[in-house]
N, C-alpha and C positions, 0 to 999 in steps of 0.2 A: 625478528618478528615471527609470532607463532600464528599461524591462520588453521583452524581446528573445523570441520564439517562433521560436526558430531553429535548425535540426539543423548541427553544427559539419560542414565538407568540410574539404578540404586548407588550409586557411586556420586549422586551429587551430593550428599550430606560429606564422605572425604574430600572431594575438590573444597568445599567450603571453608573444611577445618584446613586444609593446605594454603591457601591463600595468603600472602603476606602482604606488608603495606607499599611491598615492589610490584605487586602482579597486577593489574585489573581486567575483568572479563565482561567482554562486551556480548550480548545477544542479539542479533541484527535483521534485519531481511536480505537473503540473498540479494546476491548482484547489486549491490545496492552502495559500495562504497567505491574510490577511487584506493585502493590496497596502496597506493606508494603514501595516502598518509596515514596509513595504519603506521609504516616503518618510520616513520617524520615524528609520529606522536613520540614511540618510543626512542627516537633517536632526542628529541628536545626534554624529556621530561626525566630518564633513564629507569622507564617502570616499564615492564613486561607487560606487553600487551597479549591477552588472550581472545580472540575473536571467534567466534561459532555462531552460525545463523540458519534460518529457519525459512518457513515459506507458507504459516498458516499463522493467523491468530490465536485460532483452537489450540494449537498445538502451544505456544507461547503463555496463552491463558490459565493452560493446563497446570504449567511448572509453575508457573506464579501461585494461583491460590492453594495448589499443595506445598507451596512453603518451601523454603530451604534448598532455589534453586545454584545457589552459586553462583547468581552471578550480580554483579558493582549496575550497568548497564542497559534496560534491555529498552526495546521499541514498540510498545501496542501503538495501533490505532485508535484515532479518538476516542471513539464508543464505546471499547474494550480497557483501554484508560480508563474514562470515566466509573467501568462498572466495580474495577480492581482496586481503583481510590476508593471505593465506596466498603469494600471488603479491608480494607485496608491495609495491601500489599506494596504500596508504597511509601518512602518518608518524603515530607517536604523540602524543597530544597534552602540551602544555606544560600542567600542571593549574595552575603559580603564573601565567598569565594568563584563569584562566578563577573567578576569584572567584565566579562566581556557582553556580558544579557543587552547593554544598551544598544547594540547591533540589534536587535529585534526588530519586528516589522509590526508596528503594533495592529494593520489591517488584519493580519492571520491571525498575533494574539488576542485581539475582540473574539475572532471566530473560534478559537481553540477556546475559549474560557466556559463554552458551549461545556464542556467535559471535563475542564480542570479549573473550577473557579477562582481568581485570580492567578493562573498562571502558578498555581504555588508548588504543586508535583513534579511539573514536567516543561522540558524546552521544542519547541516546532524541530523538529528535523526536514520532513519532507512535504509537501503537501501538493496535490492534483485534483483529476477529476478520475473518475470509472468510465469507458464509452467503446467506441468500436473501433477496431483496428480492421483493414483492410488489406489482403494483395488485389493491388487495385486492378491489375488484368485480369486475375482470374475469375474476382467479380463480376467486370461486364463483360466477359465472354460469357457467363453463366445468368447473369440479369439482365443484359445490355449495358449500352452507356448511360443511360439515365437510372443507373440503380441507386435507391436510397441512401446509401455510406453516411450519411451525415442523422438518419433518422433510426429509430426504434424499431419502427416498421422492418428491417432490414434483420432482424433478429429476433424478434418477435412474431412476425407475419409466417404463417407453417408453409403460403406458397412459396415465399422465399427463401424457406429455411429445406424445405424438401431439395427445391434445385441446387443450393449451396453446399448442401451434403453431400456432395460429388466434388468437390472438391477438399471440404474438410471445416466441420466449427468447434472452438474450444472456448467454454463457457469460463470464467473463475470459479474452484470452489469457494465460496464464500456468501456464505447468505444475506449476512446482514450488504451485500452489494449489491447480492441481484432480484434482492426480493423488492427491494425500493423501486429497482428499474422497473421490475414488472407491474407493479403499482402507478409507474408513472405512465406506463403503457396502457394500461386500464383507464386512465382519466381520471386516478384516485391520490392520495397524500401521501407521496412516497414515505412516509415517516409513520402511519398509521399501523397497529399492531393487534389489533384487534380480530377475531376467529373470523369473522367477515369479508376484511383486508387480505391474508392471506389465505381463504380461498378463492379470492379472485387471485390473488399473485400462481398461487399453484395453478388455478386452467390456463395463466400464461403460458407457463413454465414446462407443463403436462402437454400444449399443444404444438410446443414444437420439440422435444425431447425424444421422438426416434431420431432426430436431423442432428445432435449434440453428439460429435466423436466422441469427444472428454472432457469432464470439470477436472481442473487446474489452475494451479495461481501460480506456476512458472513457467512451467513446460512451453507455455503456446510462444514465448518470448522466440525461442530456437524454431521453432515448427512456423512459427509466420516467418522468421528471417531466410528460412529454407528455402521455403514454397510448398512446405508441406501440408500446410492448411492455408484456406485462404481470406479466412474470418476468425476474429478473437474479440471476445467481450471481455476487457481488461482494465489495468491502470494503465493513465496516459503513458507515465515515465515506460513502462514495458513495452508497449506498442513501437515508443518512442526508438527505444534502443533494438529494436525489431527493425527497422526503418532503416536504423545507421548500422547496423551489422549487414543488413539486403547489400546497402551502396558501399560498403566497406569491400565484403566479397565480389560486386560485379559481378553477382548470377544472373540480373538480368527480374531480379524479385524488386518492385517499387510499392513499398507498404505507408499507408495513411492511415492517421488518427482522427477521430472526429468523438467532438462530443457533443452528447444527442441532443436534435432541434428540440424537443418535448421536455429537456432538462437531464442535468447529468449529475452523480453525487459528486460533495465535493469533500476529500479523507482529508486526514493530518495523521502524521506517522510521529507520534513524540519522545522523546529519548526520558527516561524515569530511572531511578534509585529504587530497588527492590530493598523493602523494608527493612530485611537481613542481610543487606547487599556485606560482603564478608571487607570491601575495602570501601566505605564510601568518601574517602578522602582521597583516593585516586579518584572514582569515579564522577567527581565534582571538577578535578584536574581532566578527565578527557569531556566532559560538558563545555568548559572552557575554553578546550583548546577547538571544538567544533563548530563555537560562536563567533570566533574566528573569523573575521569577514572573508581575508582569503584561502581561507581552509572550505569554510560552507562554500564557496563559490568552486572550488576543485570538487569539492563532491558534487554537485548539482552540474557543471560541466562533464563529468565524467557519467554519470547517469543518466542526466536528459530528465531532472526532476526537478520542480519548480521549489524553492524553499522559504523558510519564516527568516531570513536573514536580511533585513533591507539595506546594511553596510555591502552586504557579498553582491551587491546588483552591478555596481564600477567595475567590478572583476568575471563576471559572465560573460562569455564567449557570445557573438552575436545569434550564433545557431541556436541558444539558449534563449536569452533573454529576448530576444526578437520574434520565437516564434510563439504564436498565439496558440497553438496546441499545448504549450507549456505555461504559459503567460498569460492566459485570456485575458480580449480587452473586456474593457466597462461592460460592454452590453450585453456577454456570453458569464461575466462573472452573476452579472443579475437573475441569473434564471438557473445558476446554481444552486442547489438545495445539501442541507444538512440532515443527517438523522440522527436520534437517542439512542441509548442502549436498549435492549429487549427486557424489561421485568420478568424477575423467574419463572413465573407460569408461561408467560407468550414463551418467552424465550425456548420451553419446553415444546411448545405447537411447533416452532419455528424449525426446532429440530427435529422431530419427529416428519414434517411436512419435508424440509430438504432430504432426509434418507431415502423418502418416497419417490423426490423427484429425478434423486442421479439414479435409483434403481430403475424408473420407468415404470415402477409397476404399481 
């Protein structure tokens, strides 16, 4: 098994033309699989598995609509899915090779269709919430015991964002995450995109932005598990594996996830066939082998990520499936909200407004 941590240059047009109908290349999100069945895949199938992974959409989005990235594989989030179907960067999937799809949850698949209508691009890999992670001591020594951890207020509020910057905050890069939250901090539609909408999300954003150590979408994983920071606006699964790496090392770090009382987004990470994917008959063979009831359930036990597999539930570890950080019940799923993709022009505001707001200025 090859596990590759490598950003593709001018060199992915040759891996392309290299690729044979032994090799298949996965694009992935860090941290994000259980590596013993990476080796399982290609021990059951006898096709070379190539794995390299990433840690931004942007950056994922990138290689896709310039074409010709090399890989069988790769995993947008829904929104970013949704906009690449639309550009037409991926092919439809062949369902008579993919036996195992009736393991599907179809709760998720209704909500994923939000992006890929009928389910015909792409299969659920992962799916969560966005919300706040805590070192829960360093908190209330720095708020008291009744600090908000479970509300908006908590990262959003500049008095609480001022005190907490003594001990450390780490935002996601990612817009399309935190602009909804800050919208939903406003009393507005997290989903709205309109020039209106985010400039109320920016004087969110702008009024607690000296108290933001660093926008990140992995880093804080290791920096909360430390006690290096004591606040992370993140994905649950991250938070989550923040938590169990603290009680793993017995530092004496006790990290919680919450997602926010005023509402939390809710992602889908989908696994897709890039249009020029150079083997797509491998990569129909590892979609298969993912749907897997007890393959998704080893990945989702190893990550602490809730998944679209409703076969892989029997097989969840109870630390999994039992926890409602992972799992929400009925009445935390209700107040969970979705958002679209950004239309080019917003999308443009969108961007331009974020460079403004990790710069501060």
């Amino acid at each position: 098994m090859k596990t590759h941590l490598l950003t593709m240059t001018a060199g992915a047009a040759l891996m392309a033309s290299l690729a044979t109908a032994e090799e298949v290349r996965v694009y992935n999100w860090s941290d994000y699989i259980d590596e013993e069945l990476l080796t399982k895949f290609e021990e059951e199938t006898g096709i070379d598995l190539i794995y390299d992974v990433f840690d931004s959409n942007e950056l994922l989005e990138t290689k896709m609509l310039a074409g010709g990235s090399g890989y069988d594989v790769v995993v947008p989030t829904g929104t970013f899915l949704q906009r690449q179907i639309q550009a037409g960067a991926f092919q439809k999937l062949d369902m008579s090779k993919l036996a195992n799809s009736g393991n599907m949850w179809d709760v998720i698949e209704k909500r994923t269709a939000q992006y890929d209508p009928g389910n015909e691009y792409s299969i659920n890999y992962m799916w969560g919430t966005t919300g706040i992670g805590v070192n829960t001591g360093k908190v209330a020594e720095v708020l008291g015991a009744d600090a908000p951890i479970g509300s908006l207020d908590l990262v959003f509020n500049p008095e609480n964002m001022e005190k907490l910057s003594s001990c450390g905050v780490h935002f996601l890069d990612a817009p399309t995450e935190m602009i909804p939250a800050a919208l939903a901090y406003a009393g507005l539609d997290p989903d709205r995109k309109d020039d209106e909408a985010l400039a109320a999300a920016e004087e969110v954003l702008m009024a607690v932005r000296p108290y933001i150590q660093k926008f990140h979408s992995s880093e804080y994983i290791n920096a909360l598990a430390n006690g290096d920071i004591c606040v992370a606006f993140g994905w649950s699964g991250d938070i989550l594996q923040a938590r169990d790496r603290a009680a793993e090392a017995e530092n004496g770090v006790e990290v919680a996830y919450n997602a926010p009382a005023e509402g939390a987004l809710m992602w889908f990470d989908q696994m897709a066939i890039p249009v020029d994917a150079p083997n797509p008959e491998g990569a129909h063979t590892f979609l298969n082998f993912i749907m897997d009831a007890q393959n998704m359930a080893a990945a989702s036990n190893y990550v602490y990520y809730a998944n679209g597999n409703a076969a892989s539930k029997e097989f969840l570890v109870e630390d999994v499936i039992g926890d409602t950080a992972i799992y929400p019940d009925e009445a935390t799923l209700e107040k969970l909200y979705t958002v679209t993709p950004f239309p080019p022009r917003e999308q443009r505001s969108l961007t331009r407004m974020w460079t403004k707001v990790k710069s501060g200025t």
